[in-house]
N, C-alpha and C positions, 0 to 999 in steps of 0.2 A: 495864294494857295487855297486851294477847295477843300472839303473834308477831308479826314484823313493825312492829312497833308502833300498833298498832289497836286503840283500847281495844274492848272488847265489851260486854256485856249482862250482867247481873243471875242469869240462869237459862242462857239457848238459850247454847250452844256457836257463835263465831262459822263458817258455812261457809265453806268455801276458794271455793267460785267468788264468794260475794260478799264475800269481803275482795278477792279479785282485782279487780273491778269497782270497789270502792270505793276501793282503793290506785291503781286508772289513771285516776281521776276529779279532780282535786286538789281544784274546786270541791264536789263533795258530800264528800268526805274532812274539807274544810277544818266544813262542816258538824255531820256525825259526830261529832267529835272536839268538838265545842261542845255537844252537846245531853248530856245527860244518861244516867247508866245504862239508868235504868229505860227511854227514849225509843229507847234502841238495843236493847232487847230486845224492844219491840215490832215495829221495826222488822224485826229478825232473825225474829221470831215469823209473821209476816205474810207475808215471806218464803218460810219454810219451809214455810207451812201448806197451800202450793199440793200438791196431790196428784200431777199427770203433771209434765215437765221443761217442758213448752212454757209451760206456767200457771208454773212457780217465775222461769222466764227471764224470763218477761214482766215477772214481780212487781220482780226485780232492774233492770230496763229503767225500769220505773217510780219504782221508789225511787232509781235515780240521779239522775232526772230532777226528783224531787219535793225530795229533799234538796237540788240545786244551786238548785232555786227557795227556798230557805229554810225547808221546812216541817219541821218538827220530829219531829211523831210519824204514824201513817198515818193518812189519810180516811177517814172511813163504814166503818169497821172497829171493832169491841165492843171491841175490845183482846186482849191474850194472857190466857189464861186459867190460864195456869203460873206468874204469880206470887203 
């Protein structure tokens, strides 16, 4: 578990704006906390990987979204390449 108490990932450092998102969501939280290391470093991966702020916001927008619908790790994405 990382501050806060939010487990993280594997590899990526969890970021502060999406523990914030993640901690004021309960439903994708409740998520998060079920899926596995390696599922949340993807998740964090894919995240981050966005280049400008309006692509990483969107990504967190998304992965709120995607996590409260139950999905585990991201879509049509090759995966993180850092593990």
């Amino acid at each position: 578990m990382s501050k806060k108490g939010l487990a993280g990932g594997v590899v990526h450092k969890m970021p502060a704006d999406f523990r914030k998102a993640l901690i004021s969501t309960s439903a994708a939280k409740a998520v998060w906390e079920d899926i596995t290391p390696l599922a949340r470093n993807e998740w964090i991966c894919w995240v981050t990987s966005g280049k400008r702020a309006e692509t990483r916001n969107i990504r967190i927008e998304k992965a709120l979204s995607k996590l409260k619908g139950g999905m585990r790790r991201p879509c049509c994405w090759a995966g993180c390449m850092h593990r």
